[in-house]
VEXZAPA-267308 format. One record per residue (C-alpha): x, y, z; residue in three letters. Coordinates in nm, 4 decimals. Layout:
! VEXZAPA-267308
+----------+----------+----------+---------+
:       c1 :       c2 :       c3 : residuo :
+----------+----------+----------+---------+
:        X :        Y :        Z :     ALA :
...
+----------+----------+----------+---------+
This chain:
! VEXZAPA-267308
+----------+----------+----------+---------+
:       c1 :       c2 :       c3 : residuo :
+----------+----------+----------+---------+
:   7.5038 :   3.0570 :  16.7028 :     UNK :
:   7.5903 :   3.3483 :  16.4587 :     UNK :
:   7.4035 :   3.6843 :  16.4041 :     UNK :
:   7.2461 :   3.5462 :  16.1335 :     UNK :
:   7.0984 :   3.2466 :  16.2822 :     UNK :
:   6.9979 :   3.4479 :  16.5991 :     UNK :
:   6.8202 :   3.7080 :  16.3814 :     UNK :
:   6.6642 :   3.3464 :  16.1935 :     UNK :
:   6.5256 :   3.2089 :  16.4767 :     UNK :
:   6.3640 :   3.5398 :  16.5931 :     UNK :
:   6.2220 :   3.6031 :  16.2862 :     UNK :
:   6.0472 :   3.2879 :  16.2973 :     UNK :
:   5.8943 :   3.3151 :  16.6727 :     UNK :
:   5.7146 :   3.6364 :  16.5727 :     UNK :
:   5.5597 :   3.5275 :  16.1705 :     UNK :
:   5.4484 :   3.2157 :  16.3533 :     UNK :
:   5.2034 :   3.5073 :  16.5542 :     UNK :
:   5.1553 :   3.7579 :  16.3098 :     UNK :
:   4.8847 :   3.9561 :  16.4397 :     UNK :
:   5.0226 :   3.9370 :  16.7845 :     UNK :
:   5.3724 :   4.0712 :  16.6551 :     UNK :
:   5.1101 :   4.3285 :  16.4664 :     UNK :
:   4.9527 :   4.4464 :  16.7688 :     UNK :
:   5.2683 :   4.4414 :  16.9880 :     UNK :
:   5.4115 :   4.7285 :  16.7075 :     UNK :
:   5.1271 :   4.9486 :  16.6986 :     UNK :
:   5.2063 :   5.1302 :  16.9899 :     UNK :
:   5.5663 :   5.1786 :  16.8818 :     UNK :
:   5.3902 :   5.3350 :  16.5636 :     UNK :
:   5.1665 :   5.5254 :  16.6775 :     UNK :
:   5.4648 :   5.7175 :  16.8946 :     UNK :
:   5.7052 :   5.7120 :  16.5799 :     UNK :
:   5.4148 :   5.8647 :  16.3989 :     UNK :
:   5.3371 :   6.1123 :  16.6483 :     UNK :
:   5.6945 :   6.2127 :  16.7438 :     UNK :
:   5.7782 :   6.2760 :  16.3445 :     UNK :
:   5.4385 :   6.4140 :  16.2877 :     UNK :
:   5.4671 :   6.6713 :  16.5851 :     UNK :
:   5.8059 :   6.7535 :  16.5588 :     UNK :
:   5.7768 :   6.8326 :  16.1935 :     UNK :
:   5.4402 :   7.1122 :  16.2566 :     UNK :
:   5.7062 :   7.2808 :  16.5310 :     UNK :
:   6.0108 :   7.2718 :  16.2621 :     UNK :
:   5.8007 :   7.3702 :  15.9883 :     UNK :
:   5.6281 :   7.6866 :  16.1964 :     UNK :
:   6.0093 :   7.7272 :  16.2504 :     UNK :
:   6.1147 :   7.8034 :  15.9344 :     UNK :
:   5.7705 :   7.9354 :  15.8031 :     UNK :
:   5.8423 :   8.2317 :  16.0903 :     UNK :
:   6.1996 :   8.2596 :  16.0391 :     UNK :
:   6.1774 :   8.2983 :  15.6523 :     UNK :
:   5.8828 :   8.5553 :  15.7186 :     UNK :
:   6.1231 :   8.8094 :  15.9055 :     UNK :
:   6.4165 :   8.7583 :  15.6583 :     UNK :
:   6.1700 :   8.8907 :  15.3880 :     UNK :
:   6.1415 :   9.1714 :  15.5769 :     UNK :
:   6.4824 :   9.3041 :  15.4903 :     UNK :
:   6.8518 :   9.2204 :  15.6032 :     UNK :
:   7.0242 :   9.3360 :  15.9065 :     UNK :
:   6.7593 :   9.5538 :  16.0186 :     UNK :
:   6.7026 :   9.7407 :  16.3251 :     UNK :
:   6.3707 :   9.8496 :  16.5237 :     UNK :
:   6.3731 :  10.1231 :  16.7775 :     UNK :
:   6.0065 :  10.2095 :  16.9014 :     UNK :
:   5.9369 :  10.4033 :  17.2209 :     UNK :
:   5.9038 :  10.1990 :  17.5613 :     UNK :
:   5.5243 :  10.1049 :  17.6904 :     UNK :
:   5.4435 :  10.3305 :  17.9484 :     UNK :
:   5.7489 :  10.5618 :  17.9137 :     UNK :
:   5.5347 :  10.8893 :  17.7933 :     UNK :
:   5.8507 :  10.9185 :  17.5072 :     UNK :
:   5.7232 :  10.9856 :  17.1761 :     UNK :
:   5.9878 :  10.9966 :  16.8326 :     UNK :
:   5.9861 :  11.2113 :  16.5891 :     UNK :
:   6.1407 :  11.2786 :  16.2185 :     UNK :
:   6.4129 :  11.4726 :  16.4159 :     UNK :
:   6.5297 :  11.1865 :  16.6174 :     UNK :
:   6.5706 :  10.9496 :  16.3081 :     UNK :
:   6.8166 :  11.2344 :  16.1187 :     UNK :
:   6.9942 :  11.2513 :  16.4549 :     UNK :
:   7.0821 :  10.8774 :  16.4730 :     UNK :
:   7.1795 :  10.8487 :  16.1239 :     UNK :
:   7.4198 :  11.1231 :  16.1633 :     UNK :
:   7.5405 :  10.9389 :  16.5251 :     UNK :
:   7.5546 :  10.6252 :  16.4157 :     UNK :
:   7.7822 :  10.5776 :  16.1218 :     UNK :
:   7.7434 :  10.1640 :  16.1471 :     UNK :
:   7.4102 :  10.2093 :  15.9690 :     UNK :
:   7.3074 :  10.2784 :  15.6273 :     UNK :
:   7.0023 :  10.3877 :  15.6666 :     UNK :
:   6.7339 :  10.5143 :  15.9155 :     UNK :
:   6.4088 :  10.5068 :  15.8377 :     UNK :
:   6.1117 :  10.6850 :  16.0281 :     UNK :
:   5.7706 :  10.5330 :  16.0169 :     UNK :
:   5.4007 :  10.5293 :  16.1189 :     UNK :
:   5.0759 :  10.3389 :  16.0145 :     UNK :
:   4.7143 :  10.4125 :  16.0357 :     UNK :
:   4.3939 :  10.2649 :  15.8915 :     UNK :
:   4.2346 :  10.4429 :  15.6963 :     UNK :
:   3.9295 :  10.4086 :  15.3790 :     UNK :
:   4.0832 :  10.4734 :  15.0424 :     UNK :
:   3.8159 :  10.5520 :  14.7429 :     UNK :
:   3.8442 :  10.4982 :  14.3854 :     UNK :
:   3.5654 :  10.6481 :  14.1470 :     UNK :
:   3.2715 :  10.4396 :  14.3524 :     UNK :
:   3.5127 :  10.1697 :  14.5457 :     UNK :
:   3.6482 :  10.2762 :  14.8692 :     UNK :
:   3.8310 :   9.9994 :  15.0995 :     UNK :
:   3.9356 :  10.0095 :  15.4580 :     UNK :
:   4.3156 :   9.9502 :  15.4888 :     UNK :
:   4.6429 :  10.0366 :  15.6535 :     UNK :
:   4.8278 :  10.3367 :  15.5114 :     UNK :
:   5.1773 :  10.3469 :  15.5616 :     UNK :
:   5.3604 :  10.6717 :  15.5918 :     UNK :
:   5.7878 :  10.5468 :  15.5175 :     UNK :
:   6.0762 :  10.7268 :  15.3427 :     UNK :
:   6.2298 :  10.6674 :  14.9908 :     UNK :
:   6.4159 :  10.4339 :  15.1492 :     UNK :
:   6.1787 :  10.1698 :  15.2231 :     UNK :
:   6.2149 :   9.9331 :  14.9364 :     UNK :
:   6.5515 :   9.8700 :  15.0091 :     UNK :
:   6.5028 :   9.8714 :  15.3674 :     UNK :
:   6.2208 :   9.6101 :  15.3453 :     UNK :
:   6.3034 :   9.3753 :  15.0004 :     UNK :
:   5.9999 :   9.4872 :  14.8583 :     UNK :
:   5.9958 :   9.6883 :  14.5182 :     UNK :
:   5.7709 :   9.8332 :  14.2930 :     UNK :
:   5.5857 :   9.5693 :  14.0470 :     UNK :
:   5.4623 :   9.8307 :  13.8014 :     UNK :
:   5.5418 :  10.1972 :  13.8285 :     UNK :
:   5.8152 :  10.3606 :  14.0130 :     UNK :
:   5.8643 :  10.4880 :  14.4078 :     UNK :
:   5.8264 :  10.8020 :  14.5442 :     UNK :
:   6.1668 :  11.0262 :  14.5470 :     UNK :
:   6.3564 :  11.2243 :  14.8379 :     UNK :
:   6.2238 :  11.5122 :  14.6095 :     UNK :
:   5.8571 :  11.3885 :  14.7074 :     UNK :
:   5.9452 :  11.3814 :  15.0875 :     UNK :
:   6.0765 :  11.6536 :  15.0844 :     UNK :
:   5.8253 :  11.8640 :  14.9194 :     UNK :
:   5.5490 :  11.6831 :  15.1229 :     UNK :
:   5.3596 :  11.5629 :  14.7729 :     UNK :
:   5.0374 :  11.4268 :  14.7596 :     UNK :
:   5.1589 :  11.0534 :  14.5975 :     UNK :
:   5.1456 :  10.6687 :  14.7020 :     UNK :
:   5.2173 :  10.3491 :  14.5733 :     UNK :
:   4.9490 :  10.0647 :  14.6362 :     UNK :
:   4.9829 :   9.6934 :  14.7414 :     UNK :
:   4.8379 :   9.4298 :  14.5052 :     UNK :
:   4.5153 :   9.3614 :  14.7370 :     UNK :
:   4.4236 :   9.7582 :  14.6888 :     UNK :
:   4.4711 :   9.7674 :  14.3364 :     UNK :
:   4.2843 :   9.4256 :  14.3059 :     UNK :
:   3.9812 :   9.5884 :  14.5148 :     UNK :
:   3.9365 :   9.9448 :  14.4092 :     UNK :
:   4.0960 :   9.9418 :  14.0485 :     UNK :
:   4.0080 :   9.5439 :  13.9289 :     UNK :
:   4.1797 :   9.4949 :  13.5552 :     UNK :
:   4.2558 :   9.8616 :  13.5122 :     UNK :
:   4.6066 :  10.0047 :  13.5587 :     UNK :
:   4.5952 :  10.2319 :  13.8576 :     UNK :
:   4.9424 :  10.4167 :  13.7803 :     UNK :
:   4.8770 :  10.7770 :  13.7260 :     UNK :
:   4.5321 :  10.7816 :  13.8651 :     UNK :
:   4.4427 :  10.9358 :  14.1432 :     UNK :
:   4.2676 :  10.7930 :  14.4944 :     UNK :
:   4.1036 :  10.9631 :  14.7789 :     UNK :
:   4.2453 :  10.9130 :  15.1227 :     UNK :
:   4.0697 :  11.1513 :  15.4141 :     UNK :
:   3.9089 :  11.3797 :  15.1489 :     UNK :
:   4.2797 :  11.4245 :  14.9763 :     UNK :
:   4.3430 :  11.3714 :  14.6489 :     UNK :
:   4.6636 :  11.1217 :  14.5806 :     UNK :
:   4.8013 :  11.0130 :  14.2712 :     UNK :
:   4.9164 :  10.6618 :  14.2322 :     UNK :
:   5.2900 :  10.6237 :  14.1144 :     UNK :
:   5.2726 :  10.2346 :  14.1305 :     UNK :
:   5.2288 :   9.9309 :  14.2452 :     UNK :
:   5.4417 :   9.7102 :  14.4726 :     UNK :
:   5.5070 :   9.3366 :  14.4243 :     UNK :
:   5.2967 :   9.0768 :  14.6111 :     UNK :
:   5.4336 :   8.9547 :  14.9052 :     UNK :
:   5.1842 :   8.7659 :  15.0584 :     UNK :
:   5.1017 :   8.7321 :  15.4907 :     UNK :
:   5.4064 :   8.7979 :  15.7186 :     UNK :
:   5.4081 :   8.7519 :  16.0766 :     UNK :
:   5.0057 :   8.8434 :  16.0904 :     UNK :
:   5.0149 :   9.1173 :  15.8420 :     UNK :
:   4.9595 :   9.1897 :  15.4788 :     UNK :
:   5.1743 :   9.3752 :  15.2964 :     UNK :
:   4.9315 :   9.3312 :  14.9916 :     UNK :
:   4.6976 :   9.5177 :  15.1700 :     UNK :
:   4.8753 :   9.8565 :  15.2378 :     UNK :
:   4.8880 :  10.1826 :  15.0859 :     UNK :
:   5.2267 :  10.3664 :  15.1086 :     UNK :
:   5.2951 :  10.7788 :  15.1467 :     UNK :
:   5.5998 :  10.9932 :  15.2081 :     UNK :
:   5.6114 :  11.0095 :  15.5728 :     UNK :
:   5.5878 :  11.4057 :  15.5636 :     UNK :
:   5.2523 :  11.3916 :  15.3755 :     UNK :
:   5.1346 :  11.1460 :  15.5923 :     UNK :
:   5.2179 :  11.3282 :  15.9143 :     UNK :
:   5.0805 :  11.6438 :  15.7702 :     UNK :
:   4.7207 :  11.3915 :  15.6764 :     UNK :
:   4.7102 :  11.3153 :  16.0440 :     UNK :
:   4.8017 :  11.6169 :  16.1901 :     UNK :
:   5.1223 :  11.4521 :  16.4171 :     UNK :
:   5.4407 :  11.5613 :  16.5026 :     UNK :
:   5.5182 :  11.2544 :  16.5727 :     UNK :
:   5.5849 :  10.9165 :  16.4691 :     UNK :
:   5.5750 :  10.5428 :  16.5753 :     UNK :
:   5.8941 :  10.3692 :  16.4995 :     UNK :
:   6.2469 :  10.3623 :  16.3062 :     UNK :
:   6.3601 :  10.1110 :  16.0928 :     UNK :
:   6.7486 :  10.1213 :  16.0626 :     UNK :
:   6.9571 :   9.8628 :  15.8379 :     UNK :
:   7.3343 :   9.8152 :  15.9498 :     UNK :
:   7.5824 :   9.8214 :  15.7288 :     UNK :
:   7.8178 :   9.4969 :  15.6517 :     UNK :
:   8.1137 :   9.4195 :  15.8595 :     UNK :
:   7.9572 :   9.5689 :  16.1693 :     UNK :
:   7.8066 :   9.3498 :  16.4584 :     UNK :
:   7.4510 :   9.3624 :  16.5531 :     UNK :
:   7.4644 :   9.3775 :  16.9063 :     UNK :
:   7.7140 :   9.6269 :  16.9127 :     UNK :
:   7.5019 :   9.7890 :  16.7019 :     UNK :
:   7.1856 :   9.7861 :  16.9193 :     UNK :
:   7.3754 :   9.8496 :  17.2138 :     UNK :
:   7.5254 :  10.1769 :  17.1065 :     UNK :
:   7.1888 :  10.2620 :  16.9533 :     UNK :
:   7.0196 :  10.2553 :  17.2929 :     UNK :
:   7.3336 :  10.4417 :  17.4403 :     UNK :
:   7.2515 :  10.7057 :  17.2049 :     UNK :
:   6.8774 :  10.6992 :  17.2697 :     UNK :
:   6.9336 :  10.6941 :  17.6742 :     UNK :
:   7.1659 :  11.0237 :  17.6113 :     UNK :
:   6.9083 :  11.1958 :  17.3956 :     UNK :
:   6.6139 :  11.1522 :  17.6604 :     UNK :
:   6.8526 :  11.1429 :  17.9806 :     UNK :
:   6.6991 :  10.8328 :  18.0992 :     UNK :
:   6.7200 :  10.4371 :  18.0091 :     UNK :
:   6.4934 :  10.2186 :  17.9071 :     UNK :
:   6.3153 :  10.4902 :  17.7148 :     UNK :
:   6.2933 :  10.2408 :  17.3719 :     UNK :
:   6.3076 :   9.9008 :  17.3064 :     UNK :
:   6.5797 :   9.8469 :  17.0290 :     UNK :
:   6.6380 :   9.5281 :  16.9200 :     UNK :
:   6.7866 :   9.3658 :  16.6046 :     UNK :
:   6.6620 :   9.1166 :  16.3284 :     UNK :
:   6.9282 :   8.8716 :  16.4362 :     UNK :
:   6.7839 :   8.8656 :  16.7972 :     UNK :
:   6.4391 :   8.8448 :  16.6665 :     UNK :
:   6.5397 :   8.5202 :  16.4620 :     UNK :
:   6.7135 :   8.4001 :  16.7697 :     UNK :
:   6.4154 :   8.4598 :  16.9930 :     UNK :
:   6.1638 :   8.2656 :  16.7743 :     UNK :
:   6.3992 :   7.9611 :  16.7197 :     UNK :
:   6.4810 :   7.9262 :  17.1011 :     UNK :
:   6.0444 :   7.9719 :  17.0619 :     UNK :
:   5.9660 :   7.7281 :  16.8167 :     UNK :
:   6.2996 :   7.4720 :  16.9045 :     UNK :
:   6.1051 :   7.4875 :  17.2602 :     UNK :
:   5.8025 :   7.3883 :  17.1511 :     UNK :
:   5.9217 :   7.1220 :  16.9146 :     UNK :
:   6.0938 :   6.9278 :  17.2271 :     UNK :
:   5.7732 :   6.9940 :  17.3728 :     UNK :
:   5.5349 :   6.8201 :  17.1343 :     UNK :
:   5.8263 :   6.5742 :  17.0572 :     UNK :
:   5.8426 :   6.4510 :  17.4298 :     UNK :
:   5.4431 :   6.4683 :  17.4723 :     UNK :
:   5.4135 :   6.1573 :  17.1794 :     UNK :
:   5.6810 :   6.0192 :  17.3323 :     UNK :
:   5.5063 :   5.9072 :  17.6244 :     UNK :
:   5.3202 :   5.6457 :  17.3719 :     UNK :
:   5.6544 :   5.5121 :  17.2593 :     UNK :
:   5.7328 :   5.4531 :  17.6493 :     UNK :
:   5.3933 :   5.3073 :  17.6419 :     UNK :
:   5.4273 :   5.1251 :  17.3447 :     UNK :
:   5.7272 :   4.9770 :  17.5000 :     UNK :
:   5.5616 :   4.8102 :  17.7791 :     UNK :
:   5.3329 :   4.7067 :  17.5307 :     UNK :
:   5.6614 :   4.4823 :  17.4503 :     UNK :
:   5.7755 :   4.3972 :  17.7264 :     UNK :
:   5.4524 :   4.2621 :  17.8501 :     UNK :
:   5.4041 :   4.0136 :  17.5301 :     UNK :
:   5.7516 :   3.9222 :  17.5844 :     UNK :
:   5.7053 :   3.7833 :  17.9002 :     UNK :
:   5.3863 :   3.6326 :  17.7707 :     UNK :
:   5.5748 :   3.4287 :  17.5640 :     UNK :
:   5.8611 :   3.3389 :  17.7806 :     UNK :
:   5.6208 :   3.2130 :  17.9334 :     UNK :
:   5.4390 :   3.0410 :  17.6330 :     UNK :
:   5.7856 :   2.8974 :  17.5522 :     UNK :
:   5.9243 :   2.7856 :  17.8725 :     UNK :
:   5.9870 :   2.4055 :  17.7428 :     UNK :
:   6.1309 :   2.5146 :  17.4132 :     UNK :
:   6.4134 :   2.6968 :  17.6254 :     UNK :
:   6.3899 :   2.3942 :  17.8391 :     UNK :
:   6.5362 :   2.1600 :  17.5350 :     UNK :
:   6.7464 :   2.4229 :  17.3970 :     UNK :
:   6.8855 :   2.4606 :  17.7066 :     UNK :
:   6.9223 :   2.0837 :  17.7645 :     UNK :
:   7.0869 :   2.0292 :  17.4013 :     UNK :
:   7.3584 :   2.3056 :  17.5090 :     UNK :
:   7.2058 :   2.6981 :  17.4605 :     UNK :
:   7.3792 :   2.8916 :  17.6228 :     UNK :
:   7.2130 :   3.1960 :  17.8759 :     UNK :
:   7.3661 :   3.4149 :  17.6545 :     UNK :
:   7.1918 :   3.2394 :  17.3380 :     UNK :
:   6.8773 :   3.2332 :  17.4775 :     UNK :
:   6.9132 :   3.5952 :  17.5971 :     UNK :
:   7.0410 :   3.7061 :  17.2778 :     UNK :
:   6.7162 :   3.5283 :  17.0871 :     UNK :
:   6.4309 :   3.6827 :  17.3033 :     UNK :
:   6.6626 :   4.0923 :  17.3059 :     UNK :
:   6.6424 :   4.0360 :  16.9447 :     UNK :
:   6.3007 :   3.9952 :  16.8883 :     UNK :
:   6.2198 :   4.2729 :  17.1330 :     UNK :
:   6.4215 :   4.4762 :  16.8673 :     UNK :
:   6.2558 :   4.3569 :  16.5660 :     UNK :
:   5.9356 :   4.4314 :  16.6885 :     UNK :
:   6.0798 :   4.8145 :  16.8217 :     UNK :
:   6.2577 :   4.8616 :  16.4706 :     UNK :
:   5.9997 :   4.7752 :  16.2442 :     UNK :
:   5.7489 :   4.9246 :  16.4268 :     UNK :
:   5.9478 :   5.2440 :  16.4139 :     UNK :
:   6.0028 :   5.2290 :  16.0144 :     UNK :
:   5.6598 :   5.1995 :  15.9657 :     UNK :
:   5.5974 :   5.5047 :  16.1954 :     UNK :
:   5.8203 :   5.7038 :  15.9897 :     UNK :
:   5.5427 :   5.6427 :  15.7229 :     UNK :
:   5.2763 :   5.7161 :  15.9280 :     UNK :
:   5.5069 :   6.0164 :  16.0463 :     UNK :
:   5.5506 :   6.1734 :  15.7094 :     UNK :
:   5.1789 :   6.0958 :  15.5955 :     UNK :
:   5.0379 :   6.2612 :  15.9044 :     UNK :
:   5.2750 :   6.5792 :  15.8456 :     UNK :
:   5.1121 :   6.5810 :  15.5525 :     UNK :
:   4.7302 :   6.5566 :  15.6326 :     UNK :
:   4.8081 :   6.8027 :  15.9077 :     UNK :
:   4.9506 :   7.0203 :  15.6593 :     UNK :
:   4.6316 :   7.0254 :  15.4595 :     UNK :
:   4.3272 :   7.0085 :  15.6796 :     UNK :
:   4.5092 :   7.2479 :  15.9516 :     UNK :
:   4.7362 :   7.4479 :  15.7404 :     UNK :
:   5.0082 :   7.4114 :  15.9742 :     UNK :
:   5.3766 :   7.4537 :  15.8007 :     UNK :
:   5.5270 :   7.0898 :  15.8448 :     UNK :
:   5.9572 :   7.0007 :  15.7664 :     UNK :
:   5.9852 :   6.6492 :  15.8334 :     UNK :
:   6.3513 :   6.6353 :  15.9150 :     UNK :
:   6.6646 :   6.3486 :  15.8794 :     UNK :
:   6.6857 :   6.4411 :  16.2535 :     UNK :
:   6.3364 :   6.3934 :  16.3757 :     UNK :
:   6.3452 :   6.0572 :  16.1617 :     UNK :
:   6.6949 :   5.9281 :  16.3354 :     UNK :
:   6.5726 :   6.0414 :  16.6793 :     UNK :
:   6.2244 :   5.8664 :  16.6459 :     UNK :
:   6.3828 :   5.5157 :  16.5541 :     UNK :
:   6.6684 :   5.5381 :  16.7497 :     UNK :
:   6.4625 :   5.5981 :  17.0465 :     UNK :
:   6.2147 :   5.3246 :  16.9256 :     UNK :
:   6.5048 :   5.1187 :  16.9007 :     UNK :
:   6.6298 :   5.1872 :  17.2500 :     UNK :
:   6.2776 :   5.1608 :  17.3821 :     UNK :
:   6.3208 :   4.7748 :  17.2486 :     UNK :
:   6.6326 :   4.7290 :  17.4135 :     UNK :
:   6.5247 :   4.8482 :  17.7413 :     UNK :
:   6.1990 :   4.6522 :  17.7950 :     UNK :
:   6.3218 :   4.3333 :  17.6253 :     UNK :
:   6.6117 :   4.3195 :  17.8656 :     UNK :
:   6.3900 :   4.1781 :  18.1375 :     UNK :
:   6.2007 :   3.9485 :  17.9903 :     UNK :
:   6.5391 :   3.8455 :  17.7880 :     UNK :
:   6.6979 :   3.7917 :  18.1152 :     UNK :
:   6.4199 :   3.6076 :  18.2498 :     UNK :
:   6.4543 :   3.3960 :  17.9942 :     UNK :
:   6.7696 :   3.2977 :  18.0311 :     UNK :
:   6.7826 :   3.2246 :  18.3904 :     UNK :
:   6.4982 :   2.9792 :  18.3128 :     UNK :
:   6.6532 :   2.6702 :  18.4956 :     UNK :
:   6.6463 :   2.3328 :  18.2232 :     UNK :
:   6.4713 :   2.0696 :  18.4532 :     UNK :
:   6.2372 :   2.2728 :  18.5919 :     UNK :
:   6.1425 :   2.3835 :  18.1930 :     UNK :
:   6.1241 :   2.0926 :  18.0608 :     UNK :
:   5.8948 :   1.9768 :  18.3491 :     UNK :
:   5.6441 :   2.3294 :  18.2459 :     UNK :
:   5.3234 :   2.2093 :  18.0965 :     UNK :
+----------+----------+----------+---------+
């Protein structure tokens, strides 16, 4: 017998029990659903997260004091650095606060940001309408900001806030635009900030100090190099290490794929424990109907089958079963991706290697379980199956 006529005879065993065959499947997809489903919610937070810090900026660089250290950073330490470190472009000091803004008779509660001129190239995010502050305004400590969408939404509604002026702590500041929307990232809203020169805003709280530096390296120049010299230069200035955490957007990104590549084998191998049980499932009918069929491989052995035909015939059908039970858990796969998508709002990418992986190991799961019952089978001695009632 041929391929062909092995795949033939197969095909006919299992349509001549349909819903058997049916039922057999289901477990294989139910664990191809699952393991696509699953492993697309863990790829898709992947790239959700990943995408999330790349809109940050490029090739940026957080120092913040260590927990628990008693260090605190000031203005002075982020000139220092940019004059020390010549493998960055620019060094940005920081701090945030909530705070209530007013408008005429609106006031919100939000977070005011206190940043440099340099923030919208630091961060990717521009002005939408209006301009940004100026070294000038730093420098000279003025009394401006620039809003996110969510604030001007809230206090101003369809009128154009630029030139007007908003209350912040019993301060007058004017409004010199508006940024762009960005949308949640990484549990914040950028929509929902106000932004002021850092001076004015240490000079609104009353602090000579502030909480973090945001530093972008320059092309050409490697980021842990980078960091490492950074927190050479930080372990100099206060005479003892581990005074601030430094680390790089590269690591970050590094960090939450080993995260999320973690828990996608996680969830992956957790539904595939019902492909394993799925293929007992087909094992178990297999050996029903060896037994079921122990006189026709009686006469086919009697007319001249071979072991290796009859083998052959009962591995394959273990396969078909496996396979097709696999393609249509790709369906169900990509369908539940979707519903989880939708009702949960989880971030699904169903991937060509989640697919491959799911049906390959559905296929494998066929092989394995239908061995035994293949090789049962086969060993089936003639006389003694043609005597089986």
């Amino acid at each position: 017998m041929n391929m062909r006529e092995y795949v033939a005879v197969a095909w006919r065993a299992l349509i001549g029990n349909k819903m058997r065959a049916f039922l057999t499947m289901l477990g294989v997809i139910i664990g191809v659903g699952c393991v696509i489903g699953l492993v697309s919610v863990g790829e898709g937070t992947r790239a959700q997260v990943s995408a999330q810090i790349q809109g940050l900026g490029s090739d940026l660089v957080m120092i913040m004091p260590a927990p628990g250290r008693g260090i605190r950073l000031k203005i002075e330490d982020a000139e220092d650095l940019k004059q020390r470190a010549p493998e960055l472009s620019r060094v940005m000091p920081t701090s945030s606060f909530s705070m209530q803004v007013k408008y005429g008779t609106q006031t919100k509660d939000t977070t005011v940001q206190a940043v440099t001129q340099d923030f919208p190239d630091l961060r990717n995010f521009y002005p939408e309408r209006g301009k940004f502050f100026t070294a000038e305004d730093v420098a000279a400590r003025r009394k401006v900001c620039l809003i996110g969408k969510t604030v001007a939404d809230e206090l101003f509604g369809n009128t154009n806030p630029v030139g007007k002026d908003i209350v912040i702590m019993g301060q007058s500041f004017t409004v010199l635009g508006v940024m762009e929307s960005k949308g949640t990232a990484l549990g914040t809203n950028p929509d929902d900030t106000v932004l002021v020169p850092i001076t004015t805003g240490m000079q609104l709280t009353r602090s000579r100090y502030i909480q973090s530096i945001t530093a972008q390296i320059k092309p050409g120049y490697d980021a842990k190099a980078t960091t490492d010299h950074i927190t050479a230069i930080f372990e100099q200035k206060f005479r003892r290490s581990d005074q601030v955490r430094v680390f790089s957007q590269e690591e970050l990104l590094n960090t939450v794929n080993q995260v999320t590549r973690t828990m996608s084998i996680m969830l992956g191998a957790i539904a595939g424990i019902s492909l394993l049980v799925g293929g007992i499932g087909i094992m178990n009918i297999m050996l029903v109907s060896v037994t079921e069929r122990t006189r026709e491989i009686g006469i086919r052995k009697a007319i001249g089958a071979r072991e290796r035909d009859i083998m052959t015939q009962f591995l394959i059908e273990s396969v078909i079963l496996s396979a097709g039970g696999g393609l249509l858990g790709i369906l169900l796969g990509m369908g539940l991706s979707q519903i989880l998508a939708r009702v949960a709002g989880w971030p699904s990418v169903v991937t060509v290697g989640s697919v491959l992986m799911a049906v390959g190991f559905s296929v494998a799961v066929g092989v394995f379980f239908g061995i035994y019952p293949a090789s049962k089978a086969a060993r089936q001695d003639p006389i003694a199956a043609l005597r089986y009632e």
